[in-house]
SEROSE-160122 format. One record per residue (C-alpha): x, y negated, z negated; residue in three letters. Coordinates in steps of 0.02 Angstrom, whole numbers, plus 50000, padded with zeros to 5 digits. Layout:
XYZALA/...
! end
This chain:
500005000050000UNK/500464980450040UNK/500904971549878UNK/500124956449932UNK/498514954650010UNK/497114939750059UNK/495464937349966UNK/494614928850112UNK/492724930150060UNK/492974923049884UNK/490974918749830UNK/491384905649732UNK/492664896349852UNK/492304902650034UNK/493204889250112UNK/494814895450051UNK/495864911050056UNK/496874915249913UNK/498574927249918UNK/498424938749795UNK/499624952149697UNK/499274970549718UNK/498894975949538UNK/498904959649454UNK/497454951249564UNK/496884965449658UNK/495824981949606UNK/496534998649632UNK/496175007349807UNK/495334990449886UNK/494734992950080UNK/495834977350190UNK/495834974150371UNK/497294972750433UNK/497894961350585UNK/498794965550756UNK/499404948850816UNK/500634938050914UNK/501414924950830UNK/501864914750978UNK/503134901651014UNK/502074887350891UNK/502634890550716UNK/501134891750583UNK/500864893150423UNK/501884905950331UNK/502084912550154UNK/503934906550080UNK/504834907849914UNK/504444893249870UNK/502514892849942UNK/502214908749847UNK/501254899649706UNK/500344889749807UNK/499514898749923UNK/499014910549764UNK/498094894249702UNK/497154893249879UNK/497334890650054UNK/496274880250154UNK/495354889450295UNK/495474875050419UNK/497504874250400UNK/497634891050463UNK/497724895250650UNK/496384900150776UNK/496884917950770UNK/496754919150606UNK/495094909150565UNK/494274921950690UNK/495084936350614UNK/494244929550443UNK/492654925750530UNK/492684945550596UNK/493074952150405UNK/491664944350320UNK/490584948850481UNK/491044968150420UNK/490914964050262UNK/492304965450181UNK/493464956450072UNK/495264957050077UNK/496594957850236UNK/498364958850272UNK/499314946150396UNK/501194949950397UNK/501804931750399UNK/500764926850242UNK/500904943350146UNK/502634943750178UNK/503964930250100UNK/504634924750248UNK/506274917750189UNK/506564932050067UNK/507604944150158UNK/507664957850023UNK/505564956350014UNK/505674956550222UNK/506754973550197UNK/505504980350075UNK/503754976850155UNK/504544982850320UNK/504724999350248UNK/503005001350192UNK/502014996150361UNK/501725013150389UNK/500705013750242UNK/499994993850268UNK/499075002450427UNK/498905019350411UNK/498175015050231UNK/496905000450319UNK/495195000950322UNK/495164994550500UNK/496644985550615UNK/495864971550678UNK/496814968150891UNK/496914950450924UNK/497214959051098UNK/496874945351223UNK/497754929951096UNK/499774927351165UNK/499864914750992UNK/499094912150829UNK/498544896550903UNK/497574903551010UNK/496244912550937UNK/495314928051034UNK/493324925250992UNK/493234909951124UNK/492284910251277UNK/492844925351428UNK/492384928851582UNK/490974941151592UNK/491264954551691UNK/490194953151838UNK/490064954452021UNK/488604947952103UNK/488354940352305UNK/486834931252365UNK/485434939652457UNK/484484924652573UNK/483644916652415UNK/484014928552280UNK/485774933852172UNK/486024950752156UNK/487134952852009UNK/488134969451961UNK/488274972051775UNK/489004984551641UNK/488045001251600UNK/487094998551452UNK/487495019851436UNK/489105027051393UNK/489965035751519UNK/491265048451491UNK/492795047651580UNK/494745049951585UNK/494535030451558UNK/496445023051593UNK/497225009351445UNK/495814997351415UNK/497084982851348UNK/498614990051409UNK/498634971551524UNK/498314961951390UNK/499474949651271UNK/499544961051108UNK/500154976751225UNK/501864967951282UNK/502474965751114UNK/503674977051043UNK/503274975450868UNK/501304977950892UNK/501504994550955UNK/501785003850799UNK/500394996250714UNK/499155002850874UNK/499845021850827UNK/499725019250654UNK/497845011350623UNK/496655025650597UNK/495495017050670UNK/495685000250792UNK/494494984750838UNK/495034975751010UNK/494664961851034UNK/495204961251250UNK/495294946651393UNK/493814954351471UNK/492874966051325UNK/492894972751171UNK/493634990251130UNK/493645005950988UNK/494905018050936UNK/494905030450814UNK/495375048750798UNK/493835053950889UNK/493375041851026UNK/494155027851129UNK/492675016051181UNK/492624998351266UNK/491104987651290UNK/490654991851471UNK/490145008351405UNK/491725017051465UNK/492185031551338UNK/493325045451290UNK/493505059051155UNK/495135059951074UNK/495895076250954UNK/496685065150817UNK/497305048050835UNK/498915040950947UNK/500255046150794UNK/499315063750767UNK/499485065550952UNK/501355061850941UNK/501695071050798UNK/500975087950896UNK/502495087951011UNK/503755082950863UNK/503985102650851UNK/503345111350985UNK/504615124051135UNK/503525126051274UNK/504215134851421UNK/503135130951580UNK/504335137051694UNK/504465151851573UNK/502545155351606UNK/502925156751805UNK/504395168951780UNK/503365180451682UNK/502055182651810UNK/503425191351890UNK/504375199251786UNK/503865202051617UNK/505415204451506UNK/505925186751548UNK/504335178051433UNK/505495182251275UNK/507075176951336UNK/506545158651416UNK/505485155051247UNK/507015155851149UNK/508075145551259UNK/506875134451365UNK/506315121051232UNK/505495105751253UNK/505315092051099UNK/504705078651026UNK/503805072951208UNK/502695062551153UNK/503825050651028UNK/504865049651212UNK/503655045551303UNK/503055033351188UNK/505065026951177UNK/505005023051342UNK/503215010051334UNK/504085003751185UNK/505814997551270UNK/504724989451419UNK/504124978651277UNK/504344960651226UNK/505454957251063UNK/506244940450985UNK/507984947350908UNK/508694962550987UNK/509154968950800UNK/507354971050773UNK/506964984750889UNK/507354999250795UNK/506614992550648UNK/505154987350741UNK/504725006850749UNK/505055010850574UNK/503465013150536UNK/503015025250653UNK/504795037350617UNK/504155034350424UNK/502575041050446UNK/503345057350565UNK/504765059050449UNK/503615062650314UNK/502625076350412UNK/504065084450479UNK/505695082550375UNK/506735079550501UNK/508235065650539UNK/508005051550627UNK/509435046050727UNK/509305030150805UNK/507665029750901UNK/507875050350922UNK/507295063850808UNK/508755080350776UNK/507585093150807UNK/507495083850994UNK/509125074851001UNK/509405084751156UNK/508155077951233UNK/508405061651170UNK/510045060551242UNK/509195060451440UNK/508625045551450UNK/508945033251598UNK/508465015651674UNK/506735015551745UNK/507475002151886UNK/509174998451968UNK/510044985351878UNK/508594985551741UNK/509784988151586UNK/510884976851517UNK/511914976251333UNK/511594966251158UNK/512784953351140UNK/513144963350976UNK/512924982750966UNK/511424988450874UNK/511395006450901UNK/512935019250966UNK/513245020551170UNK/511855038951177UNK/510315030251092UNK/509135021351218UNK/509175010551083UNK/510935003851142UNK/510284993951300UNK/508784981451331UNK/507604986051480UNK/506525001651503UNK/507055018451493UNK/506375035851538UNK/506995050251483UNK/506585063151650UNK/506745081051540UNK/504975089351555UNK/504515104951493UNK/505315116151634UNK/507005112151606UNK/508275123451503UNK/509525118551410UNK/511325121251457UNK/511455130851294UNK/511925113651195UNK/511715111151041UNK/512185094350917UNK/512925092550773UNK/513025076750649UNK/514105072150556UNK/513175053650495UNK/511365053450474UNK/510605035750449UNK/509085034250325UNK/507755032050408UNK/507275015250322UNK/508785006950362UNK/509894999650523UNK/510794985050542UNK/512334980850644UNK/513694987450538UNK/512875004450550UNK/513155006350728UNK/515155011350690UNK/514205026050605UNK/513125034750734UNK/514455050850777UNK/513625064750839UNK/514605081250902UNK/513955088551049UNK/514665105951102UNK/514275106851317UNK/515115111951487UNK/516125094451501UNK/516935091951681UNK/518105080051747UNK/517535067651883UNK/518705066052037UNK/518125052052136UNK/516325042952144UNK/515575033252298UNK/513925023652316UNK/512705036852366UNK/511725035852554UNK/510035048052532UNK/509895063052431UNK/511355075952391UNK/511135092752413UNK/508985091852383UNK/508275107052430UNK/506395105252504UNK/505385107852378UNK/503935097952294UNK/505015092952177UNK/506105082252271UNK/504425068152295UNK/504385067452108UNK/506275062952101UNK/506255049152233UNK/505835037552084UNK/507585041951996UNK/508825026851993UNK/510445035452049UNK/511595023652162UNK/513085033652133UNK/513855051852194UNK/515145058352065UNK/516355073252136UNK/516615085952022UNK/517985101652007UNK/517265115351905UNK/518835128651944UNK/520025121351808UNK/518455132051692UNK/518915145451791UNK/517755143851959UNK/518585154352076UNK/517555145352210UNK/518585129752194UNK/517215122352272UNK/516855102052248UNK/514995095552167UNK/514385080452212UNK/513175077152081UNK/511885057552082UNK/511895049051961UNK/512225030751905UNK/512955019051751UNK/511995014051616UNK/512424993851660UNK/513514986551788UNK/514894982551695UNK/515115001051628UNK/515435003451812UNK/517134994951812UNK/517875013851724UNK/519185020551816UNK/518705036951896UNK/520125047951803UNK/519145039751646UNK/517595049551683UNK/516985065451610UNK/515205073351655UNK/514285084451502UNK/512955093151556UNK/511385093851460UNK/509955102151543UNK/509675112351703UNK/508065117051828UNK/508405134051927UNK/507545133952105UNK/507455148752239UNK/506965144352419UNK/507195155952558UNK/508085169852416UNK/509415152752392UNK/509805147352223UNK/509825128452173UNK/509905120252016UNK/509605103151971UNK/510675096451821UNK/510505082051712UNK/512065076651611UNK/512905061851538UNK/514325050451600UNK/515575049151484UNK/517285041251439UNK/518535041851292UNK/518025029151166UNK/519615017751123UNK/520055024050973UNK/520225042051090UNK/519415053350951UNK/517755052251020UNK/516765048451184UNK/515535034651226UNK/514125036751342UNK/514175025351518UNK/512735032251611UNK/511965049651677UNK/511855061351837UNK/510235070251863UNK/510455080552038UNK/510205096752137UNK/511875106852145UNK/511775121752291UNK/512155139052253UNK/512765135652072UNK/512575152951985UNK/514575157851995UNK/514915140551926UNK/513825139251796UNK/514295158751745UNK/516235152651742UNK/515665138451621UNK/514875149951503UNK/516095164251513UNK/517895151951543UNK/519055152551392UNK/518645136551332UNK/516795141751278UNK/516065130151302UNK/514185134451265UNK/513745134051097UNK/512305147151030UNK/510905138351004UNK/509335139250896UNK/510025154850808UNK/510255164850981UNK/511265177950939UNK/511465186851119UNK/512475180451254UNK/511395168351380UNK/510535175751539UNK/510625164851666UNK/508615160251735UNK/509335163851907UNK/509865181651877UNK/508025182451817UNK/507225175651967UNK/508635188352076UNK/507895202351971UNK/506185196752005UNK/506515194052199UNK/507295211552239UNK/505705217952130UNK/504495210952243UNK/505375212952389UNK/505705232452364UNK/503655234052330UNK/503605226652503UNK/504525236752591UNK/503465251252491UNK/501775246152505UNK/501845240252686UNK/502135221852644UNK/501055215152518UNK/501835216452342UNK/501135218852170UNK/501575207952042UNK/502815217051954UNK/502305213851786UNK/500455220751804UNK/501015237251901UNK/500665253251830UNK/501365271251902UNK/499955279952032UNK/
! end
């Protein structure tokens, strides 16, 4: 719970809002609204160390801003009492209260009655219950005005983000308190909207039912291995169900996905946004027990580790570091981390050796964010700006990566791990920001991270995602520059010399005790299976797994 909330529907002096003390003021358990809001470039009126006393003795209603003189207006309307506004519950000057409050918003809105979206307000000063334009079409008809209004019914639908274009949605900082409010009143440019754990509603009657709430619907992926690609194998052979679940693991999705709307967002200081989802880790750290690293979870660092600019040139540094060279949290610009479900992991695995509490990151805890990481490494040769698509197979896949961000080919060696090949990769991929570009090639390192098998025409390809990496200065460690995420022809010998070399460089992961299986020997298996049933029934084969003996 806050320890500071507003009595704005005093009886006795309703003209006034008073800032009250959480046990001293306040009753035990009281129901508050709490408020979603921009603060704008027009400073207001805020609660300081030395305004503390008096705004407990009163605060006059008309010095307050628009926003929040309609926010008060709404309360009452509901009939309730009390509310929570971060820049008057909050002593603004106070840093150690700022540090303390900030790690209880989880509780301020998961614990609120109702989180009242000033959705369609870019500033306090603006207010959001003034006129808007009604949403109407209408043409005339010789004399007459036909005019095309809302349903009055509800209709069902896969209805897309009914404020997603409005002010409240591109700030940073207003995102955690949308996933934490159990339930949500918007109030939008064009309507009105509801969201709860059970419905998502807006005023023209558009509707949706919901399973839990945006933060339940995170926390269902926080841990969660799926294997889709694992599903497809089985259907042909059926030992392989076992062996993909145990490698082929896919986490924390939906805190990524929501990591990448979050850095598309709008956010004053750049040291604010990891704190700025606080909040949200809090309230998944307590449900799950796990470390939060940065703006990536352990149980999923793996998959935190993939992510990559959403646009060329989109990504550019702090001025100061805030976060270590892997966390998305490192750059400014949007991110997307393009590790789905089907993917398996190059047998990985991390290891840390400094966890940061979850309640706490500031600058000089960026020298602290070490993480060991135990992959196939490889040195890159040369690099040249790419021209099309490197060894892409034709597949459907290969539409769904034309919105990848790789401007770079890196060349590759695998022999010196014992390819007796000796063939050259040329992997895509790109840096991180454009001055990270300015490495020297014999600087560069590639680890790979995840891979996608692919058979066409009884061919194996495999598309790999990795990071590009480069001795840190101090030459005990390495620092992440950017990523490669391509297809790579006819990899099985390779990727077999990188798990058997003598360096060893694949870790066990997960507790696997047996030695890995590549996918593709599973999909060769498979093949020959179906084509030796054939050749024996005459050309159309039986799925292997359903057979049974005649």
């Amino acid at each position: 719970m806050p320890s500071r909330f507003l009595d704005v529907a005093n009886p006795n002096a309703m003209d006034r809002v008073f800032l009250m003390i959480r046990g001293e003021d306040t009753p035990a358990g009281v129901q508050y609204v709490a408020l979603s809001h921009c603060w704008g470039k027009v400073k207001t009126i805020h609660t300081t160390r030395s305004s503390v006393d008096l705004h407990r003795s009163g605060i006059d209603i008309q010095a307050l801003p628009q926003t929040f003189q309609d926010a008060i207006q709404t309360t009452r309307a509901l009939g309730l009492r009390y509310m929570w506004i971060d820049s008057l519950c909050i002593v603004q000057d106070d840093a150690r209260d700022w540090e303390a409050e900030a790690a209880r918003m989880a509780d301020v809105y998961r614990n609120a009655h109702l989180v009242l979206g000033a959705t369609r307000a870019d500033a306090d000063v603006a207010g959001f219950l003034g006129p808007r334009p009604t949403p109407t079409h209408s043409t005339a008809l010789g004399a007459f005005r036909l005019t095309l209004l809302p349903p009055l019914l509800e209709r069902w639908t896969q209805g897309a983000d009914l404020v997603g274009a409005d002010p409240l949605s591109a700030r940073a900082w207003c995102l955690q308190e949308r996933y934490l409010a159990r339930r949500m009143l918007h109030y939008g440019t064009v309507q009105a909207g509801w969201e709860c754990a059970e419905l998502r509603a807006s005023e023209d009657g558009d509707a949706i039912l919901d399973q839990g709430d945006r933060l339940f619907r995170v926390l269902q992926t926080a841990n969660t291995g799926v294997s889709v690609f694992g599903q497809v194998v089985s259907s042909v052979w059926a030992n392989a169900d076992s062996l993909l679940r145990s490698e082929s693991r896919h986490k924390y999705s939906g805190w990524y996905e929501l990591v990448s709307h979050y850095s598309a967002r709008e956010i004053t200081k750049d040291t604010d946004r990891l704190p700025a989802l606080l909040g949200i880790a809090s309230a998944l750290k307590v449900v799950t027990g796990d470390d939060y690293l940065y703006g990536a979870w352990h149980g999923g660092l793996l998959e935190g580790l993939t992510w990559c600019p959403s646009a060329k040139g989109g990504l550019s540094r702090p001025e100061k570091p805030i976060a270590p060279s892997w966390s998305w949290a490192s750059v400014k610009g949007k991110v997307e981390f393009p590790i789905y479900a089907w993917y398996e992991l190059c047998e990985s695995d991390t290891e840390q050796t400094a966890l940061i509490p979850v309640a706490r990151y500031t600058i000089q805890d960026a020298s602290r964010g070490i993480i060991r990481l135990q992959a196939p490494i490889v040195r890159v040769a040369t690099r040249r700006p790419r021209q099309g698509h490197v060894n892409t197979p034709d597949d459907p896949t290969s539409d769904f990566r034309e919105y990848l961000v790789t401007d770079t080919v890196f060349q590759l060696y695998p022999r010196q791990y014992g390819d007796p090949t000796g063939c050259a990769w040329w992997l895509e991929g790109a840096f991180d920001t454009r001055p990270d570009s300015d490495s020297r090639d014999d600087e560069l390192h590639v680890a790979f991270l995840t891979r996608l098998p692919y058979v066409q025409a009884n061919r194996i390809y495999e598309q790999v995602l990795g990071l590009v990496i480069r001795k840190s200065s101090n030459s005990t460690s390495y620092e992440r520059l950017g990523f490669v995420d391509s297809w790579v022809q006819e990899t099985r010998g390779n990727m077999v010399s990188m798990v058997e070399g003598p360096d060893k460089l694949f870790a066990e992961v997960h507790g696997s005790k047996h030695p890995l299986q590549r996918v593709s020997d599973v999909l060769h298996a498979a093949i020959a299976e179906i084509e030796l049933a054939q050749e024996t029934t005459g050309g159309e084969g039986r799925n292997p797994a359903s057979s049974t003996d005649d």
